[in-house]
N, C-alpha and C positions, 0 to 999 in steps of 0.2 A: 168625604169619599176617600183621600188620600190613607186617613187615620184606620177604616175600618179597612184600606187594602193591607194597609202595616200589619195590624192586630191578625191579620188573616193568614198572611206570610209565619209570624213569629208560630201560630198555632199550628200552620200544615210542619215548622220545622219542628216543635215539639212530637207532633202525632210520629213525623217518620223517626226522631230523637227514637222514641219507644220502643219503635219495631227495631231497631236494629240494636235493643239490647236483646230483646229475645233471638234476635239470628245472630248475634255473634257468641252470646253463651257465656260461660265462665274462663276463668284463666287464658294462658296460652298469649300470642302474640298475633297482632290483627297484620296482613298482608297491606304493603302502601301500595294499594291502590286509589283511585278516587273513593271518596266516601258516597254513603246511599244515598244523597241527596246535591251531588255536584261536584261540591267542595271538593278542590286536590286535598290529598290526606295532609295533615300536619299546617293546613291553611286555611284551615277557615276560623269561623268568628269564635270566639267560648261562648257568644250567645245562643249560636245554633246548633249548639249540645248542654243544654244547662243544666250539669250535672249537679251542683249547688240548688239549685230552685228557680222556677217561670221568672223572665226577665218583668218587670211589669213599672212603666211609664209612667204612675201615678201625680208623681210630685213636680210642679213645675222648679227650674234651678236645678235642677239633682245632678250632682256630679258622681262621676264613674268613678270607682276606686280602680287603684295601680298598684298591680305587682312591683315591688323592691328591683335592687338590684344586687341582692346579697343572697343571691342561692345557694346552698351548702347541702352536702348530704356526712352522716356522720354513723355511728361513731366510726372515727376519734375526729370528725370532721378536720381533716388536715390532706393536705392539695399535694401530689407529687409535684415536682419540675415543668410538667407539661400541665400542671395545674389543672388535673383528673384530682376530683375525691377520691380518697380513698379508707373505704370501711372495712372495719374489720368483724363483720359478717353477711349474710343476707334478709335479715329484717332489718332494714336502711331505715333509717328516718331521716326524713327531707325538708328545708328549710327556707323561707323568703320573708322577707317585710311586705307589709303591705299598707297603703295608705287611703284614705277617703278627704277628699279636701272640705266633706260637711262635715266630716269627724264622726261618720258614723261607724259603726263597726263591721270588720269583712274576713268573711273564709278566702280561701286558696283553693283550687284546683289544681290538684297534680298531674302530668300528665308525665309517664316514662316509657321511650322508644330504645331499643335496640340501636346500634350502629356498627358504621360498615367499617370494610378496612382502613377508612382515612377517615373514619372518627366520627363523623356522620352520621344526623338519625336516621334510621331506619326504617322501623317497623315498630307500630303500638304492644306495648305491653299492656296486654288486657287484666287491670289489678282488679284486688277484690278487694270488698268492704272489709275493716279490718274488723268493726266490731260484730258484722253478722256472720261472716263466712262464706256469704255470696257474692256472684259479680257483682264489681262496683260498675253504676249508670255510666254509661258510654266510656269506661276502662277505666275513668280515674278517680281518683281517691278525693274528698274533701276533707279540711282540720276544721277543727271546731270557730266560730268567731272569735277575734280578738280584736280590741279596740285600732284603731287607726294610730300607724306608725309601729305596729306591734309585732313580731314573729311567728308569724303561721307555721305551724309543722305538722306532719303525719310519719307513721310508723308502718311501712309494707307490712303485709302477712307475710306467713315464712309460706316458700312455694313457689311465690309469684315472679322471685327473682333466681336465677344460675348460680352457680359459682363461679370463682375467677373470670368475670364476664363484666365490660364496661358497659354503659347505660346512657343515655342525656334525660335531662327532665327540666321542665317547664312549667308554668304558673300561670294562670288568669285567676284576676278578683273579681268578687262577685258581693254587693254591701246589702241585700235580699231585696232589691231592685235591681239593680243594673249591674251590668257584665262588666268587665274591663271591654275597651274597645280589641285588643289584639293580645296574642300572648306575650310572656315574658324573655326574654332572649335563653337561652338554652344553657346549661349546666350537666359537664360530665361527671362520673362516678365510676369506680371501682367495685365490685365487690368482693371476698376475699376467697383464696382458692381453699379448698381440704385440708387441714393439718393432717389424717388420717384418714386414710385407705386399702383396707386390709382385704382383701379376697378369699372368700372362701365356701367349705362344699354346703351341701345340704345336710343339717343333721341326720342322723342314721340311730334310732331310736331300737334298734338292735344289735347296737354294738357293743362288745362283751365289754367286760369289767375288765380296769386294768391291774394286769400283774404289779403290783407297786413291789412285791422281792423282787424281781426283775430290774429295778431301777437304785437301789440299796449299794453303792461301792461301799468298800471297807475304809476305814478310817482310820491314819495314822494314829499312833497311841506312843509315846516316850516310854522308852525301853525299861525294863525296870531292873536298875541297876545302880552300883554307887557312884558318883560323879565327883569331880572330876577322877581320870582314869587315861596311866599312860600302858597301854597296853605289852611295851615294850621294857619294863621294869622289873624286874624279878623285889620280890619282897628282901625288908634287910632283916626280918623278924620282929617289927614292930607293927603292932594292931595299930589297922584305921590309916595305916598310911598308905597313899594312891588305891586306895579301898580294901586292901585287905583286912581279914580276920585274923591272926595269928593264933596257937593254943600254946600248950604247955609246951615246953622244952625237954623231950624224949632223954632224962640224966644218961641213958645206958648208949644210947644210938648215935647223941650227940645233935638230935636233926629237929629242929620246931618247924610244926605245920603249922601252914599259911592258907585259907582259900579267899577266892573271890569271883565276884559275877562280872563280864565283861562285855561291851557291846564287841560284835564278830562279824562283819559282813563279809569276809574271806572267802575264798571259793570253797579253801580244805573246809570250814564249816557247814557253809550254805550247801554242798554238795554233800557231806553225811548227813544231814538233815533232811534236803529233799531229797535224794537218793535210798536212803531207809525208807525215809516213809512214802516213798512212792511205791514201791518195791511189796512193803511190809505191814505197814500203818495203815489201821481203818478210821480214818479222820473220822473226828468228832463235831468237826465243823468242816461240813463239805468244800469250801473253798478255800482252804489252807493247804496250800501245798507248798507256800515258801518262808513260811512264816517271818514275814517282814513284819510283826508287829501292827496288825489293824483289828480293828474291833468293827462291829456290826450289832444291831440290836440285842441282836441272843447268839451271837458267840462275837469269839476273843481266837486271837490265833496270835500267840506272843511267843518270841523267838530275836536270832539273828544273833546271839549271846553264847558266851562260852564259862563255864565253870570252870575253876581252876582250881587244882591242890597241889601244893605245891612244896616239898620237904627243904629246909634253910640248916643247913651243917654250918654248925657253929662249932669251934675250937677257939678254948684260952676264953669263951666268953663274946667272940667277934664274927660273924659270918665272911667266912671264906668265900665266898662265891661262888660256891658249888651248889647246886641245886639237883632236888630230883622231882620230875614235872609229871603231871597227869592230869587231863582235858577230858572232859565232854563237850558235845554240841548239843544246846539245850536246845526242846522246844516243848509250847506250853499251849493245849486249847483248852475253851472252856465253851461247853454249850449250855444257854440257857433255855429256858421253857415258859412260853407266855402263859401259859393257863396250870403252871406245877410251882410249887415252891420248894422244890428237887432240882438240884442242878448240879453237873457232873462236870470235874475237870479229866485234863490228860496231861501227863507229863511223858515225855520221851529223853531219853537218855546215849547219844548216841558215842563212846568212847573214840576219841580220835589221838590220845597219845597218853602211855603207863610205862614210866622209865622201871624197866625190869629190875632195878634194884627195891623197890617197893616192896617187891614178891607178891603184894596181890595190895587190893584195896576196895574198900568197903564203903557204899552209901548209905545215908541213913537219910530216907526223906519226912516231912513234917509235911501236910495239910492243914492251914484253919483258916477259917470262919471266923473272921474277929470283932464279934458282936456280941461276944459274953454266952450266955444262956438264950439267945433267940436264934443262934443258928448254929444245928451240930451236925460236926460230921463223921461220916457210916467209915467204916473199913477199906483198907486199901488192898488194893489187888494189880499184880502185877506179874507180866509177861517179860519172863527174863529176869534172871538173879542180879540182885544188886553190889555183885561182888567180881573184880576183874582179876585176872594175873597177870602177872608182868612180863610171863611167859609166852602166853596167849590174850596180847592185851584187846585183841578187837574180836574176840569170839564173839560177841553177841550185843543187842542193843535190849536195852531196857522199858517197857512201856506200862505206866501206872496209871490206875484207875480211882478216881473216889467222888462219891456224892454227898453234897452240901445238902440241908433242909433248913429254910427258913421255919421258925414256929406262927408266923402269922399270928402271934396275939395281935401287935400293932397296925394300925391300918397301911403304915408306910415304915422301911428302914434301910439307910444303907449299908453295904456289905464290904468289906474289902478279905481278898483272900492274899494269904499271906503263904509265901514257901521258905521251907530250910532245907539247905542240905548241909550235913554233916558227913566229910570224908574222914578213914583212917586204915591206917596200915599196921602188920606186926612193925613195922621200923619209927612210925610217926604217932603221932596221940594225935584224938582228932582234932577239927578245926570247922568251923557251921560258920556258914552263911547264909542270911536270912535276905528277901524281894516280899514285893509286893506294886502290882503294877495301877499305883493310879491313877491313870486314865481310864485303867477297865473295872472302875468301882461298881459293887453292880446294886441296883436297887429293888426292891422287892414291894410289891402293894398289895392292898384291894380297896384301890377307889377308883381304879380305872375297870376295874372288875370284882365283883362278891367272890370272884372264884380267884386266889392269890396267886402270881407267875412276877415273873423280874426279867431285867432287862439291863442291859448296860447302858445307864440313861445318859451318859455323855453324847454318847452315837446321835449324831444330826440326824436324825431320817427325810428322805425325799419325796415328798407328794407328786405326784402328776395326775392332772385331770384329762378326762375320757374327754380328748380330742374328737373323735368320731362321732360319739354320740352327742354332745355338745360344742361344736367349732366356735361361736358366737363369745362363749364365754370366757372362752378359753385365750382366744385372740385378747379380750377384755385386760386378764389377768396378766399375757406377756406383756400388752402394751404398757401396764403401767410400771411394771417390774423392771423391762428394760429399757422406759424412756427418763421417768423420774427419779432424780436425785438422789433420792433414799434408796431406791431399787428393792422394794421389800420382798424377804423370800429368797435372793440372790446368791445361791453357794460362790459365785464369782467376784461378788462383790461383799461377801462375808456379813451379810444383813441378813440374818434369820428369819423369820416371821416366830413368836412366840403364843404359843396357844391359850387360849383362854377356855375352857370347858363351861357347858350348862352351870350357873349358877349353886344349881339344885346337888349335881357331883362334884364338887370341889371347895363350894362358897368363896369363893373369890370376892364376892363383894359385890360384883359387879355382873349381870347375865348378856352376852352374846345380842341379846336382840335388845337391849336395850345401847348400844351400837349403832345398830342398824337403824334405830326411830332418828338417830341424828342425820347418821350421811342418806336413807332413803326413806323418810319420813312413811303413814300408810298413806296410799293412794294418790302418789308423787306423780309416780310413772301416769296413771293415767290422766290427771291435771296437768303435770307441767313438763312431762317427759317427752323425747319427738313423737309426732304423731307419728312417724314413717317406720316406728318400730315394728316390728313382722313378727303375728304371734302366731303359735302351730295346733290349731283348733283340729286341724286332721290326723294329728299327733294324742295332742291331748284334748277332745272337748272341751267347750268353754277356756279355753285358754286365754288367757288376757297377761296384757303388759304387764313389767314388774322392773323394778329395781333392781341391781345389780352393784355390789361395790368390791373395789379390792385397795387395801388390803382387806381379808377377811373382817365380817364383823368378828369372828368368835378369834380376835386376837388380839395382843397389847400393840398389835401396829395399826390398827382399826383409826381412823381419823376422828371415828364417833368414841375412841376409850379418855377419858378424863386424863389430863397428867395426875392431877392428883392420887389419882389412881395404879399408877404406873404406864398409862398411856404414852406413846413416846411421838403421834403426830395428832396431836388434837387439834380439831378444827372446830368454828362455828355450825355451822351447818354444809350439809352436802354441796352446797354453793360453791365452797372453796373446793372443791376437786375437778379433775378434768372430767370434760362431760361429753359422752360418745353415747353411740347409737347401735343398736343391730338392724339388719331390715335386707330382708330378699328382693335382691332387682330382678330377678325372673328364675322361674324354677332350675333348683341345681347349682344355682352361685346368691352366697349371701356378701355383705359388707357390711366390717366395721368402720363406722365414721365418725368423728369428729362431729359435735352440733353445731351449726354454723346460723344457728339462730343468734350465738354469740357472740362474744371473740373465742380468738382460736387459742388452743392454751399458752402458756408459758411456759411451759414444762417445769415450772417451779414447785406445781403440785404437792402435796404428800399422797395425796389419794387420790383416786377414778370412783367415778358414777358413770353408770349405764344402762339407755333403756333397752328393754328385752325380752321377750318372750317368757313369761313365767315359768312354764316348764322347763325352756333353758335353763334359764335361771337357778332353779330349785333342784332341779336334776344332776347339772353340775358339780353341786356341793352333798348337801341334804345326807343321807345314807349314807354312799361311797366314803362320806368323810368322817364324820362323827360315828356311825357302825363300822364300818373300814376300816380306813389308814388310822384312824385315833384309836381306834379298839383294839386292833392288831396289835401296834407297837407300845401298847398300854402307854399315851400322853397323859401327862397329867398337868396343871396349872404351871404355866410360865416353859413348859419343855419348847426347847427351840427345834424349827423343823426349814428344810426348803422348800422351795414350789418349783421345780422344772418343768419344762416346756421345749420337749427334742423337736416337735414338727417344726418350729418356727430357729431354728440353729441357722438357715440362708438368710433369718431377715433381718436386717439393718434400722435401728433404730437410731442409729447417728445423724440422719438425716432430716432438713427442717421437713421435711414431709414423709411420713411413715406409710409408706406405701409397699405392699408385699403379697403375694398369692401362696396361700397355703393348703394344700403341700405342694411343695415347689413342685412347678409344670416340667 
């Protein structure tokens, strides 16, 4: 009688075991109250929830296996001071011994509560089965058997646990008869906080295209001039010395001319310069108005320089020291044409001193194109006589016109334009000096296009991606730019991003997507990527997860490009990158996150992966880049460019946790 009231008991606690996985359901955390069958919660037997399998009495002698006394949770399984685990994410995996005194072999029971302010359990964490996806029987988790004296472990699902949130967890063993008699003494943990928390809006799948000339500064270019150069020197009539040209020695005058180019930032220049041509000048390149010497895609605006002629009265053989001087204030634009292989310079000529002994003086300017027979240039036209008196030395400024034509046999070639000016006077013989500025060499193709246009391919150009219409990705892109090392894309940290084009337009060697199979293999994102990524199926039907990496794949800073190759961060597999997430926590506000499935990065990185919305994804780049910005500024293989990112200018990636709301609130 005793035996079948036993057997009676174990059974009614199995049958209510049951019902109370269907009423308590999946995830979440179970309230400590008494349990449905008496038990204070976190007190009763591991029998009378035999989440392992039916206790069952069969063998006479059978001894109860015993939970260890070495519970661990990891990784990096290692104990603060107050001797809390502490992991470095929240798929925990948890650890005891476990012994059988018949030597049989036994699982573990995991059991993890919540705790209060003074460290204390709590409240059940109601885990899931790792390997099916559903509630684990009465909240905890079982490991597999392992012999007696051996290390039982399990691996939470992601989900189950918080962030930056402590835990306790406990043990009963179970050898597929019998329970342990009581649980295991208790063991704290840590989990780790967000390395990455970015804020931000809803995409807006109507937001226009962005103006990328809008985002184009000019770019300093070295003067084109002879160096060194003490401006304060008058010539002694010797060529090439402190950069002059000298000519012939005038037998009847007595006077040998002298000229030279000189850098000028003086007011008296910069003020006849921009004062003419603000005045007078129909710039050729609309934002030249000071010619400080910057270049941009397709124009040049070079200036800040003064030409000098200058007459050296020699007597007996010796220059006296007598000089007679006369100055312009040069200034020089050139505009180019993405889709012509016609391109037009400007020369302005602004007189600002003609010693009236001269009696007048005469320019003679020189245009080329110094590429042989591939590029000629048309006739020059000019507003305003190239001839001054010394009478009337500032009657008028000078402005010349001429166009260049590439012949396009070649698919590609460089250009440099070269200027002379040649001064002389009834008193002087002349005297030329010839420039040429190269920094604004200019290049000319069709392989960025069938249809030929040039560019001044030194000019960095600036990408920015449609914020608005893609936040997600965008956030992606700054975070790697401004946390990692390399900073790729970075005009501030002088790390370019270098292009790699379609295969198929350039032959490189190497195509763009095969990049991409490294750092986001196909069907990554939906296997191994977070599940918690948020894709926009009411944006774009069918929308599904996808990969995301930056640096770009279509570039030599891609972590998928070979060194061999010229790759400059290669990696094994996407693995090595930091790995973040997109995902809307409720309509009108998304987050980028960090995966905390793992550790948290190092910011050692070269590269980022991230999962994301496909559309995001593709929409981001796709088009706008390769039709776009690459087409516009005609790139071609290895052209360095930057990635800016103005919305995120308030966010601070100095910090061990990147946390940020964009656009600022």
């Amino acid at each position: 009688m005793p035996g079948t009231l036993r057997r009676r008991r174990i059974l009614s606690k199995l049958a209510l075991g049951a019902c109370s996985i269907l009423l308590l359901g999946s995830g979440g955390v179970a309230a400590a109250a008494d349990s449905d069958d008496g038990t204070p919660a976190g007190a009763y037997a591991p029998s009378s929830r035999p989440a392992a399998g039916p206790e069952a009495l069969t063998r006479a002698n059978n001894h109860r296996p015993v939970s260890g006394k070495d519970l661990k949770a990891g990784p990096t399984f290692t104990k603060d001071p107050a001797g809390v685990w502490q992991t470095n994410r929240t798929t925990v995996t948890l650890r005891n011994t476990v012994t059988d005194a018949d030597g049989d072999a036994a699982t573990l029971s995991f059991e993890v509560y919540t705790t209060d302010a003074n460290g204390n359990p709590k409240d059940q964490v109601r885990l899931t089965n790792p390997d099916t996806g559903k509630p684990a029987a009465y909240g905890v988790v079982v490991s597999d058997y392992v012999t007696s004296g051996g290390t039982a472990s399990v691996t939470l699902r992601y989900g189950d646990l918080k962030t930056n949130t402590t835990y306790a967890f406990r043990t009963s063993a179970y050898d597929g008869s019998l329970y342990e008699t009581n649980w295991s003494s208790w063991a704290k943990f840590h989990t780790r906080g967000r390395a990455v928390s970015i804020t931000l809006p809803e995409p807006n799948k109507d937001a226009p295209a962005v103006n990328q000339d809008n985002h184009q500064a000019p770019q300093k270019i070295a003067k084109p001039t002879m160096t060194p150069v003490d401006p304060t020197k008058p010539p002694t009539g010797r060529s090439a010395e402190n950069g002059w040209n000298c000519g012939k020695l005038n037998q009847k005058t007595g006077i040998q001319p002298c000229s030279r180019l000189i850098p000028d930032t003086s007011k008296k220049t910069r003020d006849a310069l921009t004062k003419e041509a603000n005045a007078n000048l129909p710039h050729l390149v609309d934002w030249c108005a000071s010619y400080n010497s910057d270049i941009k895609r397709y124009g040049a605006c070079i200036g800040g320089f003064t030409y000098e002629y200058v007459g050296v009265v020699i007597k007996d053989g010796k220059p006296t020291g007598e000089t007679l001087n006369a100055s312009w204030a040069v200034g020089q634009e050139v505009k180019l044409e993405g889709n012509s292989a016609t391109f037009t310079q400007q020369l302005i000529l602004v007189p600002t001193a003609i010693d009236p002994k001269f009696g007048s003086v005469t320019l003679n300017v020189e245009f080329d194109c110094l590429l042989g027979d591939r590029c000629s240039n048309g006739p020059q036209s000019w507003d305003g006589a190239l001839e001054w008196s010394g009478a009337d030395p500032f009657s008028h400024t000078a402005i010349g016109k001429i166009d260049h034509t590439w012949n396009a046999v070649r698919n590609a070639d460089t250009l440099d334009l070269s200027t002379k000016i040649t001064a002389y006077s009834p008193v002087a013989n002349p005297a030329a000096t010839r420039w040429q500025a190269n920094d604004a060499q200019i290049r000319c193709d069709k392989i960025s296009s069938t249809t030929p246009g040039c560019t001044f391919y030194k000019y960095i150009p600036t990408w920015v991606m449609n914020f608005d219409k893609t936040p997600p990705a965008v956030a992606h892109a700054w975070l790697i730019q401004a946390k990692l090392p390399k900073h790729p894309g970075s005009k501030a940290a002088k790390r370019p991003l270098f292009y790699l084009p379609a295969a198929s337009k350039n032959a490189p060697g190497r195509d763009p997507d095969d990049n991409r199979k490294v750092i986001c293999p196909d069907g990554w994102a939906a296997t191994y990527g977070n599940p918690d990524a948020t894709t926009v199926p009411e944006i774009s039907p069918g929308d599904k997860a996808s990969c995301d990496e930056f640096a770009y794949a279509s570039t030599y800073n891609s972590g998928g490009m070979p060194t061999g190759m010229g790759g400059m961060n290669e990696v094994d597999t996407g693995n090595d990158c930091v790995q973040t997430y997109a995902t809307r926590v409720k309509q009108g506000e998304w987050h980028l996150y960090d995966d905390v499935r793992e550790a948290a990065p190092t910011w050692k990185q070269v590269c980022g992966r991230s999962a994301m919305s496909g559309w995001i994804n593709s929409t981001s780049m796709g088009g706008a880049f390769s039709s776009g910005f690459a087409a516009k500024y005609r790139m071609l293989d290895k052209d360095p460019y930057w990635v800016d990112f103005p919305q995120f200018a308030h966010c601070d990636a100095s910090k061990a946790t990147v946390a940020c709301t964009v656009p600022k609130p």
